[in-house]
C-alpha positions in Angstrom: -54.5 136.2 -3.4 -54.9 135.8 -6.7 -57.2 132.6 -7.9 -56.7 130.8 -11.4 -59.9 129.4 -13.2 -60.8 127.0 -15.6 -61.2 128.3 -19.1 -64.9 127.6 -20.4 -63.1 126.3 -23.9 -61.0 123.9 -22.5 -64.0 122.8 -19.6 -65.9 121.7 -23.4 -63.2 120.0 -25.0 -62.7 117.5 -21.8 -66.4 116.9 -22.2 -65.9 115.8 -24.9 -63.1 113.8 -25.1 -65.4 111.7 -21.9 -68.1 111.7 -24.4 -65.9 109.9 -27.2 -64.6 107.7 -24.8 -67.8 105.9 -23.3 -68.8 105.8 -27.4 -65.6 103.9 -28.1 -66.2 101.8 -25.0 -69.3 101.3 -25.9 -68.4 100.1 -29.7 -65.7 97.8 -28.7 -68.8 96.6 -25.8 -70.8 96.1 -28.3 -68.4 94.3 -30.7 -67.0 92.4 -28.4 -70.8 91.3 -27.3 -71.4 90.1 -30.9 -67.8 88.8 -31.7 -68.7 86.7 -28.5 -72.6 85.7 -29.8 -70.8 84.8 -33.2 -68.3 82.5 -31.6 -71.2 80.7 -29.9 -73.9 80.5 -33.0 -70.6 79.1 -34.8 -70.2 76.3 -32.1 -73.6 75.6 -31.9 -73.6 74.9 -35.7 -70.5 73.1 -35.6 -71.5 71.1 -32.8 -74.7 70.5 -34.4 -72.8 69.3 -37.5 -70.8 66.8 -35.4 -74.0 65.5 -34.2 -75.9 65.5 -37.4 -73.2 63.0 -38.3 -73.9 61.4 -35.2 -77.8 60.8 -35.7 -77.0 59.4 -39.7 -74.8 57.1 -37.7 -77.3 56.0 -35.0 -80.3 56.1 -37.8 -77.5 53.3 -40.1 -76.9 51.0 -37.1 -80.7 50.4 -36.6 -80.7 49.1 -40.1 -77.7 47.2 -39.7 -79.3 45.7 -36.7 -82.3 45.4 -38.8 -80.5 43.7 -41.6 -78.4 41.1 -39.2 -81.8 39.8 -37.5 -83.7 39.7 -41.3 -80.2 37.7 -43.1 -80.6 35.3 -39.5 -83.8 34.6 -40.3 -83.5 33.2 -43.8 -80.4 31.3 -42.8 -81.5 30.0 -39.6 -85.5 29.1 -39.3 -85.1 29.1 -35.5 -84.1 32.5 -35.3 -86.0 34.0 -32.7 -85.7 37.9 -33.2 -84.1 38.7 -29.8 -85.1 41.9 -28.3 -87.5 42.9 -31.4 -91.2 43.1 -30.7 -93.9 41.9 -33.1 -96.2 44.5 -34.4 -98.8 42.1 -36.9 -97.9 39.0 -38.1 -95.5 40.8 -41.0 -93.7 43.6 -39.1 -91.7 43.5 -36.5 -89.7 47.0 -34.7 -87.3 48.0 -31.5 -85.8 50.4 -30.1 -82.4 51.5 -28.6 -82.5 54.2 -25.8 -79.1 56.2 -23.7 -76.5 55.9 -26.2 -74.1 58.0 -24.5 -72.4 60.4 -26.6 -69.5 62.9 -25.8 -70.8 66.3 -24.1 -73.0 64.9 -22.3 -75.2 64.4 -25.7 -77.7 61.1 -26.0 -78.8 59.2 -28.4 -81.5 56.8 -29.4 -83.0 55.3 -32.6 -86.0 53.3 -32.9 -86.7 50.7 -36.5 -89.6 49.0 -37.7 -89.2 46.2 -40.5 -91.9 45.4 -43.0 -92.8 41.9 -44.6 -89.8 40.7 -42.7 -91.0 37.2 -44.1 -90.1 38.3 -47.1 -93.2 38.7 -49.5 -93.1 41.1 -51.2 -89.4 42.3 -50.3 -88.5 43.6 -46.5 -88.5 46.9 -45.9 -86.8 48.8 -42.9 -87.6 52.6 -41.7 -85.2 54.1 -38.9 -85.1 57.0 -37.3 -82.0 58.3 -35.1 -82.3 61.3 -32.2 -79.6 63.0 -30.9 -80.4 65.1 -27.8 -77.5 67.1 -26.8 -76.5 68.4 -23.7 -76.6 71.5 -22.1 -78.9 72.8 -24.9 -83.0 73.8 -25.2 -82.6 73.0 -28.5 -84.8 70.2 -30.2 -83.3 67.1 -30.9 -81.6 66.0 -34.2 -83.6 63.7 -36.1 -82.6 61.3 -39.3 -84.8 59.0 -40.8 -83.8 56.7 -43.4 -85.9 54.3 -45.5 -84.4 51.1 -47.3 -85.8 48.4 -49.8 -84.4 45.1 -49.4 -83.9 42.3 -52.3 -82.9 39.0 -52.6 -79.3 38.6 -53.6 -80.3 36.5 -56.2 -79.0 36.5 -59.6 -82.5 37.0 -60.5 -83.9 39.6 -58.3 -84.6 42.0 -61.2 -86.7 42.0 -64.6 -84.1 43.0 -66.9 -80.3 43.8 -66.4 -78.0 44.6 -68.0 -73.8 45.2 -68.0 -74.0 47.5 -71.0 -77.5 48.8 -72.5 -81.1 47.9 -72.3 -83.0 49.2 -75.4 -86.7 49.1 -76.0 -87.7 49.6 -79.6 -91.3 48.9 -79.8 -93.7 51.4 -80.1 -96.2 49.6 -77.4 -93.5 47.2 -75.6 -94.8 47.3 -71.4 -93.3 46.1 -68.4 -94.9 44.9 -65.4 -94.4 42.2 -62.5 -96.5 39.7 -60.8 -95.6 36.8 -58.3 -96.1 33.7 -59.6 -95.6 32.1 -55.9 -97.1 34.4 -53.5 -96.6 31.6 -51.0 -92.8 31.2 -51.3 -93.7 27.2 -51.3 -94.8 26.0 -54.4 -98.2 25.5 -52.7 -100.5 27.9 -54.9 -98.9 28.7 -58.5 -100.0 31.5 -60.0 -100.6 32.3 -63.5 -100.0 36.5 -64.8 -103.1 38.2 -65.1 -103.5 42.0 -65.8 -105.9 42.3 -62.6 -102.8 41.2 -60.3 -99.6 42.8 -61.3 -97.6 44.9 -59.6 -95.5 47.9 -60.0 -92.1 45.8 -59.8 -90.9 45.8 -63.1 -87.5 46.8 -62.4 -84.9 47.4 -65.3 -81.1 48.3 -64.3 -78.3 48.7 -66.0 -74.6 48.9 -64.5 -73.2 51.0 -67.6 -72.1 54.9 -67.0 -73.3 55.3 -70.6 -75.9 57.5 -71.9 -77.4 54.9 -73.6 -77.5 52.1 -70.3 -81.6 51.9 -70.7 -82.9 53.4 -73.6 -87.1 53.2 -72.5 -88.2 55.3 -75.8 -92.2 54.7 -76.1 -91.8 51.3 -73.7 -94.2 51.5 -70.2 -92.4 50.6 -67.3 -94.4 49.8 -64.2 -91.7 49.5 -61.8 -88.0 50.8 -61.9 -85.4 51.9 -64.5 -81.7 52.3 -63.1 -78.5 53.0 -64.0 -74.7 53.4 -62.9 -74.9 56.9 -63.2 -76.3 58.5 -66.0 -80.2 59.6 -65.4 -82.2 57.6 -68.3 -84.6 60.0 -68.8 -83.3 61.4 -71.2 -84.3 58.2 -73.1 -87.8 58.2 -72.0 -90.3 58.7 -75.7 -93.0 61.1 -75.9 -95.4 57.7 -75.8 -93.1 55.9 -73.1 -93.4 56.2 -69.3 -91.8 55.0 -65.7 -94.3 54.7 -62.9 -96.0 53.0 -60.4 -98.8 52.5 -58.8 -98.6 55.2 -56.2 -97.2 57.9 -58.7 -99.1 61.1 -58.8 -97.3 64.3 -60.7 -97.1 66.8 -57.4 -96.2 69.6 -60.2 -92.6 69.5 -59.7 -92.0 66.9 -62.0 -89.9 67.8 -65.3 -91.5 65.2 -67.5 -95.0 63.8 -66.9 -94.9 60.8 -67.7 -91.6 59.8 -65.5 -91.7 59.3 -61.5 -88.8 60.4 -60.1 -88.8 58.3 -57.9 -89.0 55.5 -59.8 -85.3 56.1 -61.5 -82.4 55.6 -59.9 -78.7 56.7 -61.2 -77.1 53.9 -58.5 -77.6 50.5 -59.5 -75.2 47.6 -59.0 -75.4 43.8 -59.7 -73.0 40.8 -59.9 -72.3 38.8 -63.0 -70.6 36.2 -61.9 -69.4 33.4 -64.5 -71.9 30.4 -64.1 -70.2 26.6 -65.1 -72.2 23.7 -66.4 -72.8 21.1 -63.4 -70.7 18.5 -63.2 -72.9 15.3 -61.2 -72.1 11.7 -62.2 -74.2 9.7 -64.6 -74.1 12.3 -67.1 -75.3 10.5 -70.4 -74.3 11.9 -73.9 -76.7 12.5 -76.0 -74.7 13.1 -79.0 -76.7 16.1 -81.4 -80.2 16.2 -80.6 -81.7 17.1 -84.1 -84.9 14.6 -84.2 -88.1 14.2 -81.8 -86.9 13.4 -78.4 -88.5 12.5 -75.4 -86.4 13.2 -71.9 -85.5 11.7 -69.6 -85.6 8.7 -72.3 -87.8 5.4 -70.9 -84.3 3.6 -70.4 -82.5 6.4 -67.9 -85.7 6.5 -65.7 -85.7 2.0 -66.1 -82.1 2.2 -65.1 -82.3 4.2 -62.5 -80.0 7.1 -64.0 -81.7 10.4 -61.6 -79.4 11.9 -59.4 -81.0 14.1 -56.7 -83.9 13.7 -58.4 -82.6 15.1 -61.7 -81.3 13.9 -65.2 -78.1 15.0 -66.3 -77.3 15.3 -70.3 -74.6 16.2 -72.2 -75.6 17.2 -76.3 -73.5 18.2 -78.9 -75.6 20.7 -80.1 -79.6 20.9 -80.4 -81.0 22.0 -83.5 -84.8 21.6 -84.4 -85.9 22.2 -87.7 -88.6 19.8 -89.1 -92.9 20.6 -88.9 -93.7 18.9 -85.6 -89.9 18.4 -84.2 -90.2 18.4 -80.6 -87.9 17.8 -77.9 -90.3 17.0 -75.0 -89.0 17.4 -71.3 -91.5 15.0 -69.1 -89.0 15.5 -65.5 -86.4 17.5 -64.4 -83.7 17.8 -66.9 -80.4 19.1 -67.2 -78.9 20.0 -70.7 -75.0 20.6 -71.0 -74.7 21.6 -74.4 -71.4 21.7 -76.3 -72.5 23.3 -79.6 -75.0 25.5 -80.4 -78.7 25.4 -80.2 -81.2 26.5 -83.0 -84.6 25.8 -82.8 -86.7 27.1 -86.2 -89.3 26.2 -88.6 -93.3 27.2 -87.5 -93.9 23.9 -84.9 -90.3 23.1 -84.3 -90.1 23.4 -80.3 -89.1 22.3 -76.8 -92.1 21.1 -75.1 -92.0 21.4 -71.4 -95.3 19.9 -69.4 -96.9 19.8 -66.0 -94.1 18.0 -64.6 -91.3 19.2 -66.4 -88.0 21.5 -65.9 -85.1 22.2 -67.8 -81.7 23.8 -67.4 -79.7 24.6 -70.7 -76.4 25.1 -70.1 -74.1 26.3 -72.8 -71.2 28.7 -74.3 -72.6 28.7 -77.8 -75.1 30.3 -79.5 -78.7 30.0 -79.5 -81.4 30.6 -81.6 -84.7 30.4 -80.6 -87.7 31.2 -83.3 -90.8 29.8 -83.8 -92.9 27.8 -81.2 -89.5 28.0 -79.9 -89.8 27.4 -76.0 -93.0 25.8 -75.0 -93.3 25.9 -71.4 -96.7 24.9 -69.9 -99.1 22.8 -71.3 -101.7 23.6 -74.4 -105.2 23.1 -72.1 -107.5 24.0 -74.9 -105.2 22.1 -77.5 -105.3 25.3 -79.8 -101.2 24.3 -80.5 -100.2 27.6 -79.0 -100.0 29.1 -75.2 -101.8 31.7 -73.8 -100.3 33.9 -70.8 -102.5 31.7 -68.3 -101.3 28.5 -69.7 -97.8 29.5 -69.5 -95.6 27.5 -66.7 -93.5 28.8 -64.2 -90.3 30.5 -65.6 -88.3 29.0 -63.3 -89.2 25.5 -65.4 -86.9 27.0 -67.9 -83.8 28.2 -67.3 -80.8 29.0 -69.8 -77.2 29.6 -68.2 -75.0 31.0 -71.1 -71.2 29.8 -69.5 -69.2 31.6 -71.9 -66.8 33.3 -70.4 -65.1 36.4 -73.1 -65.6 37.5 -76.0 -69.5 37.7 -77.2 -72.6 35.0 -76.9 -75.6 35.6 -79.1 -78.5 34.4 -77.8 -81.8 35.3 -80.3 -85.5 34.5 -79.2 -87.9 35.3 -81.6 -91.8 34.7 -83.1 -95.0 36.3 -81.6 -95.5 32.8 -79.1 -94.8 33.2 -75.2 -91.8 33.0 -73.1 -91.9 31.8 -70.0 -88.2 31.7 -69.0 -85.0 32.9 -67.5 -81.7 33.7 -69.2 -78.1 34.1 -67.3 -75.5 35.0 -69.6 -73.0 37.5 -68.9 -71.2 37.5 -72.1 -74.6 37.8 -73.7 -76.2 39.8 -76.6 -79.5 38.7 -76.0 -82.1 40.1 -78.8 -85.9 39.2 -78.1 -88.2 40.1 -80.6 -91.9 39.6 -81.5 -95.7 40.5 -80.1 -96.3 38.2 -77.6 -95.7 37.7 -73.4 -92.3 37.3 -72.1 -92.5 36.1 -68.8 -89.4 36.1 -66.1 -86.3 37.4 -66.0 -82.9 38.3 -68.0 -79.4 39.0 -67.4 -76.5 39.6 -69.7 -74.3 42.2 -71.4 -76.6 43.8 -73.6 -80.7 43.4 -73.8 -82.4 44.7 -77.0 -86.3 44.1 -77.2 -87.8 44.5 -80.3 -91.6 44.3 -81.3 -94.9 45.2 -79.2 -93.5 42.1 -76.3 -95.1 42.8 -72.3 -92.5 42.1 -70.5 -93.7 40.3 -67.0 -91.2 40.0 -64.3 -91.7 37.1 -62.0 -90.7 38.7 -58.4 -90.7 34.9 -56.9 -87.5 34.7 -58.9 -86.1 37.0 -56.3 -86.0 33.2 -54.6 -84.6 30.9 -56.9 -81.3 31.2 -55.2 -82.5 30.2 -51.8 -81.3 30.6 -48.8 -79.5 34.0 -50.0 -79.4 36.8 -48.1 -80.9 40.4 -48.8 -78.9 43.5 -49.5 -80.0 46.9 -49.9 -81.9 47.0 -53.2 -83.0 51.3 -52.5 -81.4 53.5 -50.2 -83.4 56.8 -49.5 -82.6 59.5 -46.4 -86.4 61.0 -45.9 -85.9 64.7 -45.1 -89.5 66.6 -45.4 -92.3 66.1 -43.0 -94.5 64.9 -45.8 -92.3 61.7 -46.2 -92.0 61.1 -42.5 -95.5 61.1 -41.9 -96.0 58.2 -43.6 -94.1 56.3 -40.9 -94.4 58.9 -38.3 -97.1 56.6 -36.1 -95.1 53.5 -36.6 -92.2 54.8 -35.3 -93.3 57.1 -32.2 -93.1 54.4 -29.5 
């Protein structure tokens, strides 16, 4: 019987044929394992994506629900703060657990809210956590922090719709609150050894030139509608606040940035002279004046408490030519308004307030506004004798074209000025007190700019919106809040 056997060469080439085989299986094992692993890391990351959205969500509902029960508050005194738990006699927080989310994901997000009274400002801190299902992963956190302000036309130093421009070499803005109380109980005069860091400046304006600081010292905030201004920040000039300490990652020294803002918005809605019965013309007032006269407050002639005037125009001129407001007084001026000369003035004491309102021009040099009352009789005003800004007010009602509005002399201002369509120029070396808003805002001279934050309240009963908007992503900026918020 003859037996046929195996070659040995072709016993070694089926070896290895076996050999390439389980390599190949292997390969396509092993890419298949990883094409597999891929998919997954890439649904983990999208599905993590989806959920990041999720906890920004959850983190801006606790501030709505933050903002709903502050805006209640100052509408409606007896506004009880549902479901929210007092922390001290200023802060209040809550929290919202199970918020069911698809895939078996929860939710939950926990606020605290600071001076919810409203001095200085309410703040709100939330922070969102999305758990999600399935996974050993660790929760999604967002926290967000957001300073409130008054929607009050008033409820910044200086703004502008254009440009702000500082040209003094040693101009400085500040803040103080000249009502800490929020009553009128306890009036308090600026002093160096109580200001604060809220000395904010904003402009609306995309331009490069929307706040031109140069060698100015803000002590506060400087904003824009989108062009960083610090650019515009002099070698001598600065933006900080109280807290601000150069971590070495600043680009200029002498600028916090986060004291600058490239997102400002404000309102300038047209203002109109009031229109109450028992208006009395005055015709031009161009000699010493006393109101309200002696007649009006004989006859009876207040309405609400208040004297309503109309004037052609004011202009004071002569040594010693004074228009004195002794009660609340309201001027609807036709004309324009010049006050000039070295004592020409408006006088406004203890128990006066007036409200200019008018489309023309004004000019204002000199004594110029006197508002407070001259305790050591030395004819001029110090800061402390200054009175309340909110004792004058000028409303500019023009509503195109351009409305100049010039206040000059090294005396002090104590004072607001609304007036959209205004150029407003303020020049000399002395205080400025309050606030300013118009088109553009040029101050001239060595002036300190003091804010008044109880301004923030002349609109009352307003509501707050979100003045600053800021997502806190490293653990150094949680940490500040990290106690308050781990309940």
């Amino acid at each position: 019987m003859k037996t046929t056997r195996t070659r040995p060469a072709l016993r070694s080439q089926r070896g290895s044929l076996l050999i390439v085989a389980m390599i190949l299986c292997a390969v396509i094992g092993i890419s298949l394992v990883s094409y597999l692993q891929l998919s997954r890391t890439a649904l983990n990351l999208s599905n993590r994506g989806v959920y990041n959205n999720a906890a920004i969500n959850l983190a801006e509902q606790g501030l709505e629900e933050a903002m709903y029960a502050i805006n209640q508050s100052v509408t409606n005194s007896s506004y009880t703060w549902g479901g929210w738990y007092p922390v001290s006699s200023q802060h209040k927080r809550r929290k919202w657990e199970n918020v069911n989310l698809s895939q078996s994901a929860s939710g939950e997000y926990r606020v605290q809210v600071y001076n919810f009274g409203g001095t200085p400002a309410p703040k709100i801190v939330s922070r969102a956590l999305v758990t999600l299902g399935g996974s050993n992963a660790p929760p999604i956190e967002k926290w967000i922090e957001v300073q409130l302000q008054k929607t009050s036309k008033f409820a910044n130093g200086l703004v502008a719709k254009n440009s702000i421009t500082f040209n003094g070499n040693n101009a400085t803005v500040d803040s103080w609150n000249s009502d800490p109380n929020g009553n009128g109980s306890s009036i308090v005069a600026y002093d160096p050894s109580i200001n604060n860091d809220n000395g904010s400046v904003g402009s609306i304006s995309v331009s490069t030139s929307a706040v031109v600081v140069q060698n100015a010292d803000v002590l506060g905030f400087v904003s824009t509608g989108g062009t960083d201004p610090t650019a515009f920040v002099g070698s001598n000039g600065s933006i900080l606040g109280d807290d601000s300490a150069d971590d070495g990652t600043w680009t200029r020294s002498n600028v916090d940035p986060a004291r600058v803002s490239t997102t400002f918005s404000a309102n300038f809605d047209a203002v109109s002279a009031p229109t109450q019965g028992a208006i009395i013309n005055l015709g031009a007032i161009n000699n010493t004046t006393t109101l309200p006269r002696p007649t009006d407050v004989a006859s009876g002639l207040a309405v609400g408490g208040v004297y309503y005037y109309d004037a052609a125009s004011i202009g004071l001129s002569g040594n010693g030519t004074t228009l004195t407001i002794a009660d609340n007084v309201v001027l609807r001026v036709s004309g324009n308004t010049s006050i000039s000369g070295n004592t020409a003035k408006i006088s406004i004491g203890a128990a006066g307030k007036l409200a200019i309102y008018t489309a023309g021009d004004v000019s204002i040099r000199g004594k110029g506004i006197m508002n407070g009352v001259d305790a050591d009789s030395n004819g001029s005003l110090s800061t402390a004798e200054l009175g309340q800004p909110i004792k004058f007010q000028l409303w500019g009602t023009k509503t195109s074209g351009t409305q100049t509005i010039d206040i000059g002399g090294n005396g002090q201002f104590s004072g607001v000025v609304y007036a959209p369509q205004g150029d407003v120029s303020i020049v000399g070396n002395g205080a400025i007190n309050g606030s300013v808003v118009a088109n553009n805002i040029t101050l001239s001279g060595n002036a300190a700019f003091h804010y008044d934050e109880s301004l923030a309240n002349l609109d009352s009963g307003n509501p707050y919106r979100v003045g600053r908007w800021k997502e806190l992503t490293t653990a150094d900026d949680r940490s500040v809040y990290a106690s308050s918020l781990d309940f």
